[in-house]
Backbone as CSV, one residue per row, in Angstrom:
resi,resn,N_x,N_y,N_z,CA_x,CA_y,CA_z,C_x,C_y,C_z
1,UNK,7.770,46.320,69.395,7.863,47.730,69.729,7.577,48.528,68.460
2,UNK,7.285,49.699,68.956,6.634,50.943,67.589,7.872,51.727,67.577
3,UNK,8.166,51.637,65.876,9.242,52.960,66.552,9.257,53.866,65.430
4,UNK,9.182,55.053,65.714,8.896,56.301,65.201,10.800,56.917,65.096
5,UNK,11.285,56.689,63.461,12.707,57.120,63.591,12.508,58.604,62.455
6,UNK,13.221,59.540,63.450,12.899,60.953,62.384,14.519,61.776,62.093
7,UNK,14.491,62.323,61.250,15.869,63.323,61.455,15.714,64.568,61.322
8,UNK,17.156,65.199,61.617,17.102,66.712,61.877,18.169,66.947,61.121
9,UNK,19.011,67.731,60.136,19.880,68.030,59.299,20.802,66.436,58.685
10,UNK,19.481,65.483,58.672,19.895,64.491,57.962,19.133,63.690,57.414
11,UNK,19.218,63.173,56.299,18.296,61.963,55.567,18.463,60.774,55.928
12,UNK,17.487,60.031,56.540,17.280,58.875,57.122,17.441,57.895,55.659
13,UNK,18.001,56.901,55.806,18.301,56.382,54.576,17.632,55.025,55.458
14,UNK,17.561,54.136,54.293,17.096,52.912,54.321,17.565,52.408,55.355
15,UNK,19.132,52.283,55.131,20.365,51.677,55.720,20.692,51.828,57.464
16,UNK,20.220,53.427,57.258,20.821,53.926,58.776,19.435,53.581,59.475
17,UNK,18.212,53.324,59.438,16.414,53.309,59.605,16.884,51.708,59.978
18,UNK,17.317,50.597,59.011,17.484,49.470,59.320,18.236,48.935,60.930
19,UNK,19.615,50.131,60.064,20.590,49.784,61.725,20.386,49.788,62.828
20,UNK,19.496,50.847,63.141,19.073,51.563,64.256,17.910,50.704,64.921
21,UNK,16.880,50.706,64.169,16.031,49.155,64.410,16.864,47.782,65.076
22,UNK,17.295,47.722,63.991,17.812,46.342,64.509,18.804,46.398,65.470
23,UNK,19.560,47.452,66.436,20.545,47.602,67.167,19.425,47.845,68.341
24,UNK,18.515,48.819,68.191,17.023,49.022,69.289,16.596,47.476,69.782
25,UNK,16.398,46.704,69.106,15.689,45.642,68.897,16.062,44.409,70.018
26,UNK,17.509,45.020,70.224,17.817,44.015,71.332,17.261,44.339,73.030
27,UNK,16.626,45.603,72.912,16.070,45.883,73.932,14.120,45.637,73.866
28,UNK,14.054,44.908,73.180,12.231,44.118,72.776,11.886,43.137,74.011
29,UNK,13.049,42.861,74.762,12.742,41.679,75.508,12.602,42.128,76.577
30,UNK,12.639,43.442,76.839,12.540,44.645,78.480,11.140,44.833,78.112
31,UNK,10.321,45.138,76.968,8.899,45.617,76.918,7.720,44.949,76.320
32,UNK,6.818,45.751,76.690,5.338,44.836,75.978,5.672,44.946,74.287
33,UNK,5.123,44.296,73.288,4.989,45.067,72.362,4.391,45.977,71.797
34,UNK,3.283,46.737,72.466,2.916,47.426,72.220,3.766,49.081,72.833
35,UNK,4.622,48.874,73.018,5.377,49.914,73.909,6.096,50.645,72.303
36,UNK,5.997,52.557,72.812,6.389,53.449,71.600,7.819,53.568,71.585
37,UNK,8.491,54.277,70.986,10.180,54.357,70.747,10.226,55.501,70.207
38,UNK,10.940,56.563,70.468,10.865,57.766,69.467,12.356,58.064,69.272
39,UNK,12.779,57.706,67.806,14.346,58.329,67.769,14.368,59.397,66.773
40,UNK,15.529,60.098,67.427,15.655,61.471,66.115,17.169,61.473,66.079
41,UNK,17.302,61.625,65.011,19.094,61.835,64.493,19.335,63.082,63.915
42,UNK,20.139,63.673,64.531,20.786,64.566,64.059,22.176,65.361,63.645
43,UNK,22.230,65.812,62.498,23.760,66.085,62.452,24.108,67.951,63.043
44,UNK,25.237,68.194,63.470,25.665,69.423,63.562,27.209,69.866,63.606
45,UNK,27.266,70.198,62.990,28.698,70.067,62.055,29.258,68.547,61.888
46,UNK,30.367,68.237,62.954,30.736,67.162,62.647,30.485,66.517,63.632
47,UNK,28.941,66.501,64.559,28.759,65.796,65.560,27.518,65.089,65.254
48,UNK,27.350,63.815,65.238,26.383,62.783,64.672,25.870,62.360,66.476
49,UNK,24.483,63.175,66.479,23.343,62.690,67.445,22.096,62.006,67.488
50,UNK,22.140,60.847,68.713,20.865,60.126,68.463,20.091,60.143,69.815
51,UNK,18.917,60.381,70.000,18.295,60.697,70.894,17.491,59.277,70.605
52,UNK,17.116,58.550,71.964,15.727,57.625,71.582,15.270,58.157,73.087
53,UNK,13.572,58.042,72.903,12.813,58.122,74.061,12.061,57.425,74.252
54,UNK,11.616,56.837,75.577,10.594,55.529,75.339,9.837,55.999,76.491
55,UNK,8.810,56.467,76.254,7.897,56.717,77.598,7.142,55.570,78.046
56,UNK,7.216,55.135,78.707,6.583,54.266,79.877,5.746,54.509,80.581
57,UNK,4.946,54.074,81.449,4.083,54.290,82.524,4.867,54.805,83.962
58,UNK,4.670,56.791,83.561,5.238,57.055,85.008,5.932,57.633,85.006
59,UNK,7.093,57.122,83.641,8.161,57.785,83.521,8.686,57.414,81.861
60,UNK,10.094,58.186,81.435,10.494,58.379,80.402,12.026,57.653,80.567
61,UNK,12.251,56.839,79.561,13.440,56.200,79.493,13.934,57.167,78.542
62,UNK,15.020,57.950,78.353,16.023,58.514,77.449,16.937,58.734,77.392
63,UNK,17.700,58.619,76.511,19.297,58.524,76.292,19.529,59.348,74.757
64,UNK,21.054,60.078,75.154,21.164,60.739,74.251,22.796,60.440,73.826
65,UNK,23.060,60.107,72.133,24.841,60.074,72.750,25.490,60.721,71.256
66,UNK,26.742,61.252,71.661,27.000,62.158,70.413,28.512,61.368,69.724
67,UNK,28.901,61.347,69.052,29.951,60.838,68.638,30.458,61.570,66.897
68,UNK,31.496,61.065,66.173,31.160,61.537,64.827,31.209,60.511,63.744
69,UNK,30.651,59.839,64.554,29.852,58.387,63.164,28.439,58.236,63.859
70,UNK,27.713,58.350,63.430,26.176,58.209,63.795,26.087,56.383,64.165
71,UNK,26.476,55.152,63.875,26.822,53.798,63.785,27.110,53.766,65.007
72,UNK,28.449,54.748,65.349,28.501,54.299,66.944,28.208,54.997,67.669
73,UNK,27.406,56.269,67.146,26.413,56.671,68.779,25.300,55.656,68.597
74,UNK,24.739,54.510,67.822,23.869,54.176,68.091,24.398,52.722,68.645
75,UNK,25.126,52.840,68.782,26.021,51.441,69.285,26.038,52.305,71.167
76,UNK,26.332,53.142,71.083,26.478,53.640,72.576,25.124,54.400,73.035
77,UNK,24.066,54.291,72.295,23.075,54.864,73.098,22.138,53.759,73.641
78,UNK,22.535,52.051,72.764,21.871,51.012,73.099,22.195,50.959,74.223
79,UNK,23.095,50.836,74.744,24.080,50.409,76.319,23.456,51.401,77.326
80,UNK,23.770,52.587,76.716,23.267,53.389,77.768,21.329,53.234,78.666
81,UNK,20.385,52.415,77.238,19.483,52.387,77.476,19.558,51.695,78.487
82,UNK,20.255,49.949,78.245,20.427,48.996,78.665,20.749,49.075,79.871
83,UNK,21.621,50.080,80.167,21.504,50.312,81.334,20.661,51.065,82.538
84,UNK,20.134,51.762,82.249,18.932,52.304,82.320,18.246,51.764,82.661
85,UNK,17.491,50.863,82.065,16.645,50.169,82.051,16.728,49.192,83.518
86,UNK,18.035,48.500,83.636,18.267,47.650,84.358,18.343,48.392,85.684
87,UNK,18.383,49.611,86.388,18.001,50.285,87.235,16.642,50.558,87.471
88,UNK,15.959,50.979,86.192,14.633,51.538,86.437,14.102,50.516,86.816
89,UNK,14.251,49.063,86.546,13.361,47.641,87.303,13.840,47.627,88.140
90,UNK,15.518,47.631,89.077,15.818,47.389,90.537,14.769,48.342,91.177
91,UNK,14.458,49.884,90.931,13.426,50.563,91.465,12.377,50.254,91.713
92,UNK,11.838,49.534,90.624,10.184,49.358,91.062,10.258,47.871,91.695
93,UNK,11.380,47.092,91.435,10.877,45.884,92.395,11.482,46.560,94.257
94,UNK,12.179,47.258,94.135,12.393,47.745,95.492,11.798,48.445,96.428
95,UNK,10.668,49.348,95.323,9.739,49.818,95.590,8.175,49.076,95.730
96,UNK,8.219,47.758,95.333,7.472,47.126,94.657,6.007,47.808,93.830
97,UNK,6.766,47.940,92.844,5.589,49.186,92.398,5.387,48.303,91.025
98,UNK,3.857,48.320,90.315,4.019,47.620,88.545,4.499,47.986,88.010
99,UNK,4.955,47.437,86.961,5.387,47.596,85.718,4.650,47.135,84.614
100,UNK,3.940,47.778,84.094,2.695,47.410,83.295,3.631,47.352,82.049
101,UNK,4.284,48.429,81.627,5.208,48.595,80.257,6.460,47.647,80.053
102,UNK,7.055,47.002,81.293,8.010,46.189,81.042,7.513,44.906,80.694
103,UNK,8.279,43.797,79.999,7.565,41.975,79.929,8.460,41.652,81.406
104,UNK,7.192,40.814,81.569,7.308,39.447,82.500,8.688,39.163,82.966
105,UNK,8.714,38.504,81.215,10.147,37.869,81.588,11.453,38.390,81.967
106,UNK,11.131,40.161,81.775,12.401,41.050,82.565,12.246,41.550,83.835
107,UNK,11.034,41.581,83.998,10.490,41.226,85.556,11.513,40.670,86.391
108,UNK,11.130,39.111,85.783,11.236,37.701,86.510,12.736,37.406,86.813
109,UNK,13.600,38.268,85.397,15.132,37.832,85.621,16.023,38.446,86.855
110,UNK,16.937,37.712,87.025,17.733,38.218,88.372,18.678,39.144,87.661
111,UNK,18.512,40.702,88.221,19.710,40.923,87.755,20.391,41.340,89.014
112,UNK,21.550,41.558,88.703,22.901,41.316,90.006,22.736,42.622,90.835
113,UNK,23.466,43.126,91.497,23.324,44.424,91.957,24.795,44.757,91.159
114,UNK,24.875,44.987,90.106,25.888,45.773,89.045,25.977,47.191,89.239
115,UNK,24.460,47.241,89.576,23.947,49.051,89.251,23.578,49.290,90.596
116,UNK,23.655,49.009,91.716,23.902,49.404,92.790,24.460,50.912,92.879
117,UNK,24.009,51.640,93.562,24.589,53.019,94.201,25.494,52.679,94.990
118,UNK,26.664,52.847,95.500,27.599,52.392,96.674,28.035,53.847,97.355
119,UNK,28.151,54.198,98.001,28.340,55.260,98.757,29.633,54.893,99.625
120,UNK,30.986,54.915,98.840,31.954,54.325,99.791,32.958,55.879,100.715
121,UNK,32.154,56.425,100.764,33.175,57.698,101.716,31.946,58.794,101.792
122,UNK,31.924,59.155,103.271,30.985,60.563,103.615,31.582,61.463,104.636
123,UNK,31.397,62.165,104.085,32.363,63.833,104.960,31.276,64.431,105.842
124,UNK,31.660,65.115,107.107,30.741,65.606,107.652,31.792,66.952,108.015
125,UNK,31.448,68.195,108.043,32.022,69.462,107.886,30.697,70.248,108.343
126,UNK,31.215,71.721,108.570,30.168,72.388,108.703,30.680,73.647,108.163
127,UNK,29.320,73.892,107.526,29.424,75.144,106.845,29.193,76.666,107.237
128,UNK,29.881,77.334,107.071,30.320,78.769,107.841,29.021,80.051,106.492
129,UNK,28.764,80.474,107.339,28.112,82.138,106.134,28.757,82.804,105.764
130,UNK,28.987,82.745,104.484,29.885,83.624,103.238,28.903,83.978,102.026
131,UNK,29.807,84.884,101.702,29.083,85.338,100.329,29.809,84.183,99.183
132,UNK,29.424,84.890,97.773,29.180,83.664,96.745,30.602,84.062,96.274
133,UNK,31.562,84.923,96.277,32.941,85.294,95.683,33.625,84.487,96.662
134,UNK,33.086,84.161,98.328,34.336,83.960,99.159,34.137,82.480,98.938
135,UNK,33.013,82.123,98.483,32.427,80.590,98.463,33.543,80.022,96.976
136,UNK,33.755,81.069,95.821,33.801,80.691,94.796,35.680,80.468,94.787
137,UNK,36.290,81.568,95.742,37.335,81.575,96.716,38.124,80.305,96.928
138,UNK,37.104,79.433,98.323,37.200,78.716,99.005,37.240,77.590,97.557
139,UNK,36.298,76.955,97.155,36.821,75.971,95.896,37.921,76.234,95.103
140,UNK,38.397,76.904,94.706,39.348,77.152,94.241,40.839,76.956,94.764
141,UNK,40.730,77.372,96.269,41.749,76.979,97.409,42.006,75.601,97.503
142,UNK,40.457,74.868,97.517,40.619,73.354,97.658,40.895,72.678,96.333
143,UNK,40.549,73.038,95.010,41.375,72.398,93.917,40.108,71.840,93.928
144,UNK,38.620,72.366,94.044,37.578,71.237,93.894,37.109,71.762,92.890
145,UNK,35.591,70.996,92.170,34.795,71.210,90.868,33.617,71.899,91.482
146,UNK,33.166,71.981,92.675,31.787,72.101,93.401,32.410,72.714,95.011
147,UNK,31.529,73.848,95.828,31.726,73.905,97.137,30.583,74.441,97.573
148,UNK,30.182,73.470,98.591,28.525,73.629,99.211,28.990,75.062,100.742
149,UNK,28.487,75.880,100.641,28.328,76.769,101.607,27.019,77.429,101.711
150,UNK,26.712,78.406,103.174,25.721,78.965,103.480,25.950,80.061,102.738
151,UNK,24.918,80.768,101.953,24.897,82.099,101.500,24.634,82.884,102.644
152,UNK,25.773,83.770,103.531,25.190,84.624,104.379,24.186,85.524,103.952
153,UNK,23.831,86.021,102.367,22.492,86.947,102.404,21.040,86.261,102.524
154,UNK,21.019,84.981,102.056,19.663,84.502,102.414,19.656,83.240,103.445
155,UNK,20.767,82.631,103.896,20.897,81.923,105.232,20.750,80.734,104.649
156,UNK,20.173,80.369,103.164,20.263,79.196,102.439,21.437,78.588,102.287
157,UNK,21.395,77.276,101.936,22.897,76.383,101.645,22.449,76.235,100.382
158,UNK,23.565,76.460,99.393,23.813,76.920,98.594,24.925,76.502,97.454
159,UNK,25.288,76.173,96.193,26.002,75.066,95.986,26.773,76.188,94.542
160,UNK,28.734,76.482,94.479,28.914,76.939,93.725,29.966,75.930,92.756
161,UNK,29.942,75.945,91.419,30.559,74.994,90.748,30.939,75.514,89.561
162,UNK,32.452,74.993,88.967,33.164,75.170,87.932,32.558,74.714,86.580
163,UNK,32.253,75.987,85.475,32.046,75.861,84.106,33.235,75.782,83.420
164,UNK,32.526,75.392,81.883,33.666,75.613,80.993,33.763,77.294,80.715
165,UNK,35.251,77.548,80.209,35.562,78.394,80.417,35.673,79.570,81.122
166,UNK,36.175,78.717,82.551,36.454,79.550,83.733,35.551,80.744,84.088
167,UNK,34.560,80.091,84.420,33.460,80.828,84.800,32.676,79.491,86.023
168,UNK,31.839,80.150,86.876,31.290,79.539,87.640,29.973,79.468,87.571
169,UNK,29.119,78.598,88.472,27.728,78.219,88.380,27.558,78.778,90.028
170,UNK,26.009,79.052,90.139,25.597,78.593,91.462,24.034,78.016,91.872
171,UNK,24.002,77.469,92.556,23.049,76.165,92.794,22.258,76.914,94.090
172,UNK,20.644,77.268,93.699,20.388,77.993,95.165,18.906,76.982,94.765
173,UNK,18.192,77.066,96.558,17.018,76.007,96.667,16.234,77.049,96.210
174,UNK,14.863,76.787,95.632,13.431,77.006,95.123,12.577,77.360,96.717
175,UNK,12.118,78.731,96.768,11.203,78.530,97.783,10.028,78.742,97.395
């Protein structure tokens, strides 16, 4: 693998360029070698970030993880790839679609259904036309993070949800 390691309010030292390689490295056996890697590290105050991106054919593998030792976000952004990864192949063999960018031999391996989606509970309710205060209301009543209702002004379903610092979001479709 190619890998392109850069920083942002930090000096890439020998040491941390080595680690990072060689912690990446255990993921060589998912790709061709000719496959790119792009990591950037960055510090901001006391939060040590590592971004890697690996574009593929189709699509983009990326993971981002923050911690305040840079050592073990790169200890937790391997896993996260790792995992990743091990979905993005259940997809294309389910799909049976190529994988030109992955090797063979990760192809070929069985992996378990670990990463399975499971869908163990579904609600069926129906949603009434309210505005976005009575919507924002109603979650609040229920003690929830999210409440899907019809916006009575545009007849759309419509999705309102809890920010930080007690403030809300709302989720409307693209026409």
């Amino acid at each position: 693998m190619n890998y392109t390691v850069s920083g942002k309010n930090i000096e890439v030292t020998a040491a941390l360029k080595e680690a990072v390689i060689d912690k990446l490295s255990k993921l060589e056996r998912y790709f061709t070698p000719d496959t790119e890697v792009n990591i950037t590290m960055s510090v901001e105050k006391e939060r040590q970030r590592i971004e890697v991106t690996i574009p593929i054919k189709g699509t983009i593998i990326r993971a981002e993880q923050v911690s305040s030792d840079m050592y073990a976000s790169i200890d937790l952004v391997e896993a996260v790839l790792e995992r990743q990864l091990r979905k993005y192949k259940n997809k294309l063999v389910d799909q049976k679609q190529s994988a030109v960018a992955l090797s063979q031999v990760f192809l070929e391996e069985d992996t378990g259904s670990e990463d399975e989606i499971k869908i163990v509970r579904s609600k069926k309710f129906a949603i009434k036309p309210m505005d976005i205060e009575e919507a924002c209301v109603q979650m609040e009543l229920l003690g929830h993070d999210f409440f899907v209702f019809r916006n009575a002004e545009t007849d759309e379903v419509n999705v309102v949800y809890k920010r930080k610092g007690n403030t809300y979001g709302l989720i409307e479709p693209e026409n």
